[in-house]
Backbone bond lengths (Angstrom), bond angles and torsions (degrees), N, CA, C in turn:
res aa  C-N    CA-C-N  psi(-1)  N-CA   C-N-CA  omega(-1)  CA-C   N-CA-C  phi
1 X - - - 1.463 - - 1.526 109.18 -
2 X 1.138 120.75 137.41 1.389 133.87 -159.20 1.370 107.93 -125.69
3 X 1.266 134.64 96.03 1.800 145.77 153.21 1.169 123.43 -62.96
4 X 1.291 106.78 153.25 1.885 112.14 157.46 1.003 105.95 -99.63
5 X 1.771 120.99 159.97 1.212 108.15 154.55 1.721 100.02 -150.02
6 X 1.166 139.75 168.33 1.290 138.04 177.60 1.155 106.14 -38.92
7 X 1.452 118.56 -164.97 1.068 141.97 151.84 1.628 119.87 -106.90
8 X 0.955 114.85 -60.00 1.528 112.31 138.83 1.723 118.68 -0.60
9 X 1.614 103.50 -82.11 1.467 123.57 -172.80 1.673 98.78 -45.61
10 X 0.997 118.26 -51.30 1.545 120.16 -156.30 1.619 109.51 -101.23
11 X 1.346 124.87 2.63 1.282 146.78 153.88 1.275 107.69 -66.01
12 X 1.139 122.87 -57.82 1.207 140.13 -142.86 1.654 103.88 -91.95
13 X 1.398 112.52 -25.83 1.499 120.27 -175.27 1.709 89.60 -87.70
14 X 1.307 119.63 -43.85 1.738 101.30 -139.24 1.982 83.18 -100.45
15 X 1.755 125.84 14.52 1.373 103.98 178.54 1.905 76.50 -119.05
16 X 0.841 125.75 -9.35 2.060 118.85 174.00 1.401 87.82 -60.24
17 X 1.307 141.52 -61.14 1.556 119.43 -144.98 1.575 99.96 -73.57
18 X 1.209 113.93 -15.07 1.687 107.80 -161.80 1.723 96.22 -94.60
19 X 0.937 131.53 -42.84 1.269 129.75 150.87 1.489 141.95 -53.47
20 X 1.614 113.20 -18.87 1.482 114.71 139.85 1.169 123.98 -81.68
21 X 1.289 140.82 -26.13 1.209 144.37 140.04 1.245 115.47 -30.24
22 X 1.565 146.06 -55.56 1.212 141.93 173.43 1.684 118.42 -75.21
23 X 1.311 103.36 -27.97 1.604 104.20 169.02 1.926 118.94 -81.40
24 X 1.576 105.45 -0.35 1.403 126.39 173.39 1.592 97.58 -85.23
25 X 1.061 93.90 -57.75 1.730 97.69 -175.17 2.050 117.37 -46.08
26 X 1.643 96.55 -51.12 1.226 124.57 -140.90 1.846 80.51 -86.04
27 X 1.696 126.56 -22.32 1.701 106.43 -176.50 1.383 113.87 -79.32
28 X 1.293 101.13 165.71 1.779 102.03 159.53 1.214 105.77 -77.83
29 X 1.435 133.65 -38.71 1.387 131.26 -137.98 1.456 111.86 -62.16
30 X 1.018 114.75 167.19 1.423 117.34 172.77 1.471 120.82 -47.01
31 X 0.766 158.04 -173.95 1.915 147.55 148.23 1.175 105.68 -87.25
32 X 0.777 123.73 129.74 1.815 132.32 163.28 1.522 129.31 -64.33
33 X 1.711 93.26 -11.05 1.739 89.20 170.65 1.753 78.03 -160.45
34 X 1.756 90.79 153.81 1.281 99.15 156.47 1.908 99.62 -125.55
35 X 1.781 86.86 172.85 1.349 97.43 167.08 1.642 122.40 -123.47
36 X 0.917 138.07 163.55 1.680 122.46 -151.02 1.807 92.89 -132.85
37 X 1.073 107.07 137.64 1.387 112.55 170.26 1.507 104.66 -82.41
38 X 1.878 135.43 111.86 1.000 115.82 -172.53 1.786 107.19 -119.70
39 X 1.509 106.58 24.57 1.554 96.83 168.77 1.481 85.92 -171.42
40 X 1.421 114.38 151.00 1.320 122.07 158.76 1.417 110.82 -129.97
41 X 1.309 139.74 162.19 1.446 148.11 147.18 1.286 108.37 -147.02
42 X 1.785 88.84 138.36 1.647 85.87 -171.47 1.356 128.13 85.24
43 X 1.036 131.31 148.54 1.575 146.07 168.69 1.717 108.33 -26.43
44 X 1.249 131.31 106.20 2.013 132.78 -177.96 1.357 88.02 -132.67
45 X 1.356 108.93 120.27 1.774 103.20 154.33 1.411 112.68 -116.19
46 X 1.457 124.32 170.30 1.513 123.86 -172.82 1.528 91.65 -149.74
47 X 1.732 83.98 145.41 1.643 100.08 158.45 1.169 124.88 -124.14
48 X 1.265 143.00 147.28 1.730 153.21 -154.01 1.341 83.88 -71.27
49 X 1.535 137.19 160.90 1.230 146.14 94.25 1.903 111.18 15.30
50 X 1.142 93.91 110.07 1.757 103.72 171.13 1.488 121.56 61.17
51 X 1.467 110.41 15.62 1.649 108.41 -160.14 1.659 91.01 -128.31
52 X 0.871 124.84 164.78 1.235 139.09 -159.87 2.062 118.85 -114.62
53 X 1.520 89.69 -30.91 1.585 81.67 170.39 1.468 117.29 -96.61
54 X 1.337 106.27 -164.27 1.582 104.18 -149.71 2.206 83.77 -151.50
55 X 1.515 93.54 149.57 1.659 97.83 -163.17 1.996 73.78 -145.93
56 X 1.150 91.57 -179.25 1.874 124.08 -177.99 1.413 89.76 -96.53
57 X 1.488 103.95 122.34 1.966 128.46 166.13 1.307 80.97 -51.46
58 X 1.417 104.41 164.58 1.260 134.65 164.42 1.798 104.13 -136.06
59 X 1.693 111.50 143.97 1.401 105.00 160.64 1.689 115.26 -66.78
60 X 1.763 104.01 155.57 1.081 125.03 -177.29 1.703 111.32 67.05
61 X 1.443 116.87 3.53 1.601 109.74 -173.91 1.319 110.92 -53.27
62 X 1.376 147.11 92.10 1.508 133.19 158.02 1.896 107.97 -31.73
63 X 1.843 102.57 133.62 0.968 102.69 171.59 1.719 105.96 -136.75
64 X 1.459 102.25 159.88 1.244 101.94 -172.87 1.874 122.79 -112.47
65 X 1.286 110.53 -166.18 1.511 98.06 171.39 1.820 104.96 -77.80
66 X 1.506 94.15 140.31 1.569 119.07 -166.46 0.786 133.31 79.89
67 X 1.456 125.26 8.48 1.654 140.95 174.94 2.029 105.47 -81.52
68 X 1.444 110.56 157.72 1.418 104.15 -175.72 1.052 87.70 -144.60
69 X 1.685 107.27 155.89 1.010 115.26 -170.78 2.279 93.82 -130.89
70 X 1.525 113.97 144.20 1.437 117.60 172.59 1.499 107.98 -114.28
71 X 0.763 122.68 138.88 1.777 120.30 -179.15 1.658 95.21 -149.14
72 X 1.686 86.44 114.53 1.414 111.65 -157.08 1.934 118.86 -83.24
73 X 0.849 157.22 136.38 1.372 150.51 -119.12 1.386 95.30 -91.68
74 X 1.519 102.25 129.94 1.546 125.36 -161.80 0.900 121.94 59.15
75 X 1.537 121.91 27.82 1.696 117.82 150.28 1.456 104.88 -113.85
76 X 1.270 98.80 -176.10 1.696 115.07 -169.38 1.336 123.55 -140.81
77 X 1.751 121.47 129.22 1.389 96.75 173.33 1.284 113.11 -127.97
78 X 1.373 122.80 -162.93 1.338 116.86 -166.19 1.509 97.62 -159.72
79 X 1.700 119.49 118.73 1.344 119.25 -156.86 1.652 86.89 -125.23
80 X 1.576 130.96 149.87 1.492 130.45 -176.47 1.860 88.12 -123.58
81 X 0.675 84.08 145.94 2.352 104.59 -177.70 1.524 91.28 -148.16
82 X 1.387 118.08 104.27 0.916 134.58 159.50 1.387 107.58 49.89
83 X 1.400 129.08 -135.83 1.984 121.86 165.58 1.322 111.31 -66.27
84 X 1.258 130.33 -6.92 1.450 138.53 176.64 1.665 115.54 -71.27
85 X 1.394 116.13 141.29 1.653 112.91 169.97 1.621 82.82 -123.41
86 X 1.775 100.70 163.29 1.465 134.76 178.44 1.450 82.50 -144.91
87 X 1.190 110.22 125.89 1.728 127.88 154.99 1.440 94.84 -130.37
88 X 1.590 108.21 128.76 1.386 133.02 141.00 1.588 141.86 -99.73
89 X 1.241 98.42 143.35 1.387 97.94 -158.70 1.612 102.44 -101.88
90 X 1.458 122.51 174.91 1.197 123.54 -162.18 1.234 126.91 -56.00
91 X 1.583 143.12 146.81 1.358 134.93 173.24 1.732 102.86 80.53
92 X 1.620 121.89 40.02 1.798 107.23 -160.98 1.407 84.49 -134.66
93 X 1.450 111.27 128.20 1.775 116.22 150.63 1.560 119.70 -91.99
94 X 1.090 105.02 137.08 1.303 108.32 173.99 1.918 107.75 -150.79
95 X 1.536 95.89 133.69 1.333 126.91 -179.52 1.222 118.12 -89.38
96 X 1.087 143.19 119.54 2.094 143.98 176.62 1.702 102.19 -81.10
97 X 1.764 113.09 85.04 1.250 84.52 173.84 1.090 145.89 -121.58
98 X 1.369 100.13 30.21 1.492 132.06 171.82 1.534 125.16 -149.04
99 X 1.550 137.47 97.37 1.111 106.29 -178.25 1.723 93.23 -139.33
100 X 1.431 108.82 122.69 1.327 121.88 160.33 1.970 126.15 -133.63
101 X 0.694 109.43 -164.76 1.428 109.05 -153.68 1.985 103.56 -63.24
102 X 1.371 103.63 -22.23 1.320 102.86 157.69 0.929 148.15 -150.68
103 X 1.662 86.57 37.35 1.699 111.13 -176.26 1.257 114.98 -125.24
104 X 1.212 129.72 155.47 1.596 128.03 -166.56 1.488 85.30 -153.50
105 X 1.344 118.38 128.17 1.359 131.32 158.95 1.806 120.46 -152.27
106 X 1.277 92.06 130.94 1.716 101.31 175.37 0.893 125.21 -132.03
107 X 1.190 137.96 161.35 1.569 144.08 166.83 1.108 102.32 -110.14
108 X 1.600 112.84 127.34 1.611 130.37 146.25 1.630 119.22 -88.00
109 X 0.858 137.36 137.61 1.507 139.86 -158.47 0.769 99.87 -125.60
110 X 2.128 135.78 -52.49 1.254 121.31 172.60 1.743 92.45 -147.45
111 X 0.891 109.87 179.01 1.768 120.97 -174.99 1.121 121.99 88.25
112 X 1.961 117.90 -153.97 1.397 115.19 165.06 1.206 109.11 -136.10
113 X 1.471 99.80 168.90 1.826 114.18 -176.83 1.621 81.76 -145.15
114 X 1.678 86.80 140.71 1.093 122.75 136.35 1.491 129.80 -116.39
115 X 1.751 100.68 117.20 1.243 87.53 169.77 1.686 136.42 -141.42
116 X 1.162 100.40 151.91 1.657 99.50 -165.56 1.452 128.60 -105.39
117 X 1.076 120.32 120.02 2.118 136.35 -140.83 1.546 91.21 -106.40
118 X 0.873 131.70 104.56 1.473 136.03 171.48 1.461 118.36 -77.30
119 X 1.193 121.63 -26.73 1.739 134.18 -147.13 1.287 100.97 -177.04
120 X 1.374 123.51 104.07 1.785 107.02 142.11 1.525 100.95 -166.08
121 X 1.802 80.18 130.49 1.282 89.29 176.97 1.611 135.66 -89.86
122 X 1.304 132.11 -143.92 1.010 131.75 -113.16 1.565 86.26 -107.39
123 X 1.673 136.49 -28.16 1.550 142.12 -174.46 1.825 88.83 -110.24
124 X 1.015 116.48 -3.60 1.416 103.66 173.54 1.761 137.11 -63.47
125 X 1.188 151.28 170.88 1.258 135.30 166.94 1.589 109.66 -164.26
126 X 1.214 111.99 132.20 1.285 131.62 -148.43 1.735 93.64 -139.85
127 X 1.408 116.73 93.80 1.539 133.88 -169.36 1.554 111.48 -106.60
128 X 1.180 126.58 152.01 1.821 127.19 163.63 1.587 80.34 -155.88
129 X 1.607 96.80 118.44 1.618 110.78 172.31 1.651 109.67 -110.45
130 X 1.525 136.63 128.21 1.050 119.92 -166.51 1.743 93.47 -133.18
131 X 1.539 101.62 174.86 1.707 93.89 -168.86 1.635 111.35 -40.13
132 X 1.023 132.22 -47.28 1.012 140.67 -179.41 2.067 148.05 -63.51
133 X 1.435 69.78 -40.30 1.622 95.95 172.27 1.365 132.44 -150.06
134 X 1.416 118.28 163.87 1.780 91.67 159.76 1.567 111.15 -110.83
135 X 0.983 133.32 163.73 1.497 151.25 -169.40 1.479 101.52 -124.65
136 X 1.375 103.84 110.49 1.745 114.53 -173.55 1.992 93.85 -114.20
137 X 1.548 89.49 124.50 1.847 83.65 168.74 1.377 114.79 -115.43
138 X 1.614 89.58 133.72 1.985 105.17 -160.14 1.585 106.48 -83.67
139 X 1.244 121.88 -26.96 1.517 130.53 176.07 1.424 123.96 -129.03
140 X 1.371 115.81 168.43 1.279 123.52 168.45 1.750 116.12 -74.67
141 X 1.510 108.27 106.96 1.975 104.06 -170.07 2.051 90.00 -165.04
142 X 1.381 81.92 -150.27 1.479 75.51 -165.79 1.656 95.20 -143.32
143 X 1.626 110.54 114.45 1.295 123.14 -162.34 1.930 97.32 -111.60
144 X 1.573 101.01 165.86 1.434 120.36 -168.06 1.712 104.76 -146.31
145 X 1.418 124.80 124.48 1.179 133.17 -173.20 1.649 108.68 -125.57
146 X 0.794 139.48 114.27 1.446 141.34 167.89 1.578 106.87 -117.07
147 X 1.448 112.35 127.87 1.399 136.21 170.08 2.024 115.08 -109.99
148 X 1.269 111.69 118.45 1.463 95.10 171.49 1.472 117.79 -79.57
149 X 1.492 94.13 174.67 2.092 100.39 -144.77 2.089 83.88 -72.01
150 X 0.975 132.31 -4.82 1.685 133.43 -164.58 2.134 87.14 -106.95
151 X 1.243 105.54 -23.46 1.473 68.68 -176.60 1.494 144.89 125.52
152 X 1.959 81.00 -32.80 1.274 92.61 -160.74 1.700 110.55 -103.43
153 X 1.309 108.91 -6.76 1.832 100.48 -172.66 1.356 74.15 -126.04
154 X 1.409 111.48 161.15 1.851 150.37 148.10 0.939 99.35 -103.69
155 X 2.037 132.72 133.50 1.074 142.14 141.84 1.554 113.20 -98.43
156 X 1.557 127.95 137.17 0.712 135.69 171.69 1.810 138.55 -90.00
157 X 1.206 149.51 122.55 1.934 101.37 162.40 2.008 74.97 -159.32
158 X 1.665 66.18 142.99 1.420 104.84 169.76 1.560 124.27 -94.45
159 X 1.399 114.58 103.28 1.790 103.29 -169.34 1.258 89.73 -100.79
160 X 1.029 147.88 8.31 1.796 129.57 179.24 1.680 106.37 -173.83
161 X 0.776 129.34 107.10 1.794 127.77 -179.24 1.597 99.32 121.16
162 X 1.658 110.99 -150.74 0.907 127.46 -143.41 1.356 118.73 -157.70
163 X 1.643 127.23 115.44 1.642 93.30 -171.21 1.562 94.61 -162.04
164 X 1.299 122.53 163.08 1.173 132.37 -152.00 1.963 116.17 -121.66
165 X 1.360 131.24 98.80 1.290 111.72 176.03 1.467 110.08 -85.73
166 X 1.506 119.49 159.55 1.131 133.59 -174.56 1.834 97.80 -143.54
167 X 1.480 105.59 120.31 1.368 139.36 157.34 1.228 116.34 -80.74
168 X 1.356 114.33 166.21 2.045 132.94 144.76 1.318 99.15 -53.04
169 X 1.457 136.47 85.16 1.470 138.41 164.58 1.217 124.91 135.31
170 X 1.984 114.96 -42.78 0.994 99.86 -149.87 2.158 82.45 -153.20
171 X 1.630 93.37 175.59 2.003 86.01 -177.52 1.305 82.92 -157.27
172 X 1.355 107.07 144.55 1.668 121.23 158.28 1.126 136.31 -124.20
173 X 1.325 139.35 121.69 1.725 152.08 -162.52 1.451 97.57 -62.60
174 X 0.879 119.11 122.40 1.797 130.80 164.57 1.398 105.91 -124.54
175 X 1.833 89.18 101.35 1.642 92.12 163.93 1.510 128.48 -98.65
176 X 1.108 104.40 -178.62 1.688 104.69 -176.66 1.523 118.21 -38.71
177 X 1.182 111.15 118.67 1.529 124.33 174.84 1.373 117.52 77.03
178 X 1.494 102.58 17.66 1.568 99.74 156.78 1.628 107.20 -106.77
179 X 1.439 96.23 165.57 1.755 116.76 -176.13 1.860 109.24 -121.80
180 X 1.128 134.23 120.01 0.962 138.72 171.34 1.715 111.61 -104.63
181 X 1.288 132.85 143.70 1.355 121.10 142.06 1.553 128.88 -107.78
182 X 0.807 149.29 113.07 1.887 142.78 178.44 1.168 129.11 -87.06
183 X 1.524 116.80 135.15 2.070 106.83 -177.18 1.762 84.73 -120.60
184 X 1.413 101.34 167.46 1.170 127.95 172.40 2.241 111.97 40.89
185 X 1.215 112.91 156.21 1.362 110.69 -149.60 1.665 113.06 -76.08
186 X 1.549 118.70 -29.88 1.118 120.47 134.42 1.399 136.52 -7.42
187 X 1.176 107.31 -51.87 1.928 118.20 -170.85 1.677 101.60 64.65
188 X 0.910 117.78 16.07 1.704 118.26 162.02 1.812 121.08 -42.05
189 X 1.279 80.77 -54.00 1.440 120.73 -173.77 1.703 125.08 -65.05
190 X 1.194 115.55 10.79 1.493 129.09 -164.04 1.633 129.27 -93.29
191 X 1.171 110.86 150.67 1.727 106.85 -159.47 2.116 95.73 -118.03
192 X 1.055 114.12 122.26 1.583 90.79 173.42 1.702 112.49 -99.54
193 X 1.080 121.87 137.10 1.815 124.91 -173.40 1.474 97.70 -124.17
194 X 1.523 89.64 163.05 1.322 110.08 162.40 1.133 138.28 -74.95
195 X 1.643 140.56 110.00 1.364 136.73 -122.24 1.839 73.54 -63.69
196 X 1.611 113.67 143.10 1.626 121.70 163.75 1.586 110.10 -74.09
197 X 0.948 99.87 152.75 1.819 116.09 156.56 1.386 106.49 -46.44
198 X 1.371 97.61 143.55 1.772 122.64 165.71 1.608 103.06 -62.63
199 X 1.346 84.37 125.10 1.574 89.53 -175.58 2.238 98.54 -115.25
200 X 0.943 102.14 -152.51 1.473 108.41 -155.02 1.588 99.35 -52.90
201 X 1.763 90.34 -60.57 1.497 96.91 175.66 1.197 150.59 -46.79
202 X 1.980 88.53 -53.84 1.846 97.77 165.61 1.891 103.16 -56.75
203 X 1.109 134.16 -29.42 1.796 120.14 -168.54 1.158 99.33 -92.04
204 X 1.898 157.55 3.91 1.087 137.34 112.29 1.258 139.93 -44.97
205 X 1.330 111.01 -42.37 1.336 119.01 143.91 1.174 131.48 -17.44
206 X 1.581 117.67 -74.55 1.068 129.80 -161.10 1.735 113.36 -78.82
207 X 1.832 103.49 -24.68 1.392 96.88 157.64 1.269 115.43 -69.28
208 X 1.263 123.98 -56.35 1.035 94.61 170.62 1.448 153.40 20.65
209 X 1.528 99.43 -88.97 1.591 126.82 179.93 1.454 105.25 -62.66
210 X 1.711 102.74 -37.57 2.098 93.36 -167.55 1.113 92.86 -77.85
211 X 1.814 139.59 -16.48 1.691 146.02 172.21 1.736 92.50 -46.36
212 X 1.353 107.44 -63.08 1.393 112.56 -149.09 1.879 105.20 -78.63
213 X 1.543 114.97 -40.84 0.794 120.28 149.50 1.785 139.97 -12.23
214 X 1.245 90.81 -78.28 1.571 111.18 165.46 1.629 108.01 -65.37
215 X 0.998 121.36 -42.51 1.836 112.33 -168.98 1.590 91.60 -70.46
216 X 1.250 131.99 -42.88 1.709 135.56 -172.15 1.647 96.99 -59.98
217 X 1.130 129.20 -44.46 1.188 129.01 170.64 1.577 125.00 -42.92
């Protein structure tokens, strides 16, 4: 399903996260949410909020809004946001740039995430903004984002839930088991596929969850 929306409207969404992100940076206050690094393999580096160098992740590091995380090609990480997981896969940046008690927002810049929404309700918002677009998730399912390392396309696919991209103009509903890809910020530019097969990543993944699954048990 294919919308309009201003320009305005969709301005206004993809320059808000970058500006709570800097007003995250810019408080004293405590943070209102953290996020926990809950697996690493392989080479992860991180940088503080507003600082410029870069050190070796550690498991369990609480991180906050403006912290980044690099996960270096053929390693893997695994980030927990509240009932939410973000796993990234090798060669992926990702930025924290919003996180409060019911907001979750990140930037992917290049790589992939998978990620999996357990719970959220109804004032909640659960964001991945990438050069191109933002990626809004409408339900609890289990979503997949791929960005190439240049920048220029967002791939999307939805294996379970529901979720919404928003462009300069225009946004499209991706429901369960569809695959979209997008070039340029517009979304003019877009290819629709057939959600692909689980490939290496998505089936670590997915142990994953029956890992975490079973230990909650």
């Amino acid at each position: 399903m294919h919308k309009r929306y201003s320009r305005n409207r969709i301005m206004a969404l993809l320059l808000g996260v970058a500006a709570l992100a800097w007003a995250g940076w810019a408080s004293a206050d405590p943070p209102a949410r953290v996020a926990r690094l809950g697996y690493i393999s392989g080479a992860v580096s991180f940088s503080p909020a507003g600082e410029n160098d870069w050190v070796l992740a550690t498991m369990n590091r609480p991180l906050i809004t403006g912290d980044r995380l690099w996960v270096d090609a053929g390693a893997r990480a695994e980030l927990q946001v509240g009932s939410s997981v973000i796993r990234m896969s090798g060669s992926t940046s990702v930025t924290l740039l919003n996180l409060e008690d019911r907001v979750a927002q990140v930037q992917l810049s290049q790589g992939t995430l998978n990620v999996r929404v357990r719970r959220l309700g109804p004032k909640e918002v659960f964001e991945v903004a990438t050069p191109n677009l933002a990626y809004s998730i409408r339900r609890p399912g289990e979503y997949r984002i791929d960005v190439d390392p240049a920048g220029d396309t967002t791939a999307v696919v939805v294996r379970r839930g529901q979720a919404e991209v928003y462009g300069d103009g225009a946004a499209y509903v991706v429901n369960a088991q569809q695959a979209y890809r997008f070039a340029v910020t517009d979304l003019s530019d877009y290819e629709y596929m057939e959600a692909p097969r689980a490939d290496e990543f998505d089936r670590w993944s997915s142990d994953r969850d029956r890992r975490g699954a079973v230990s909650a048990r």
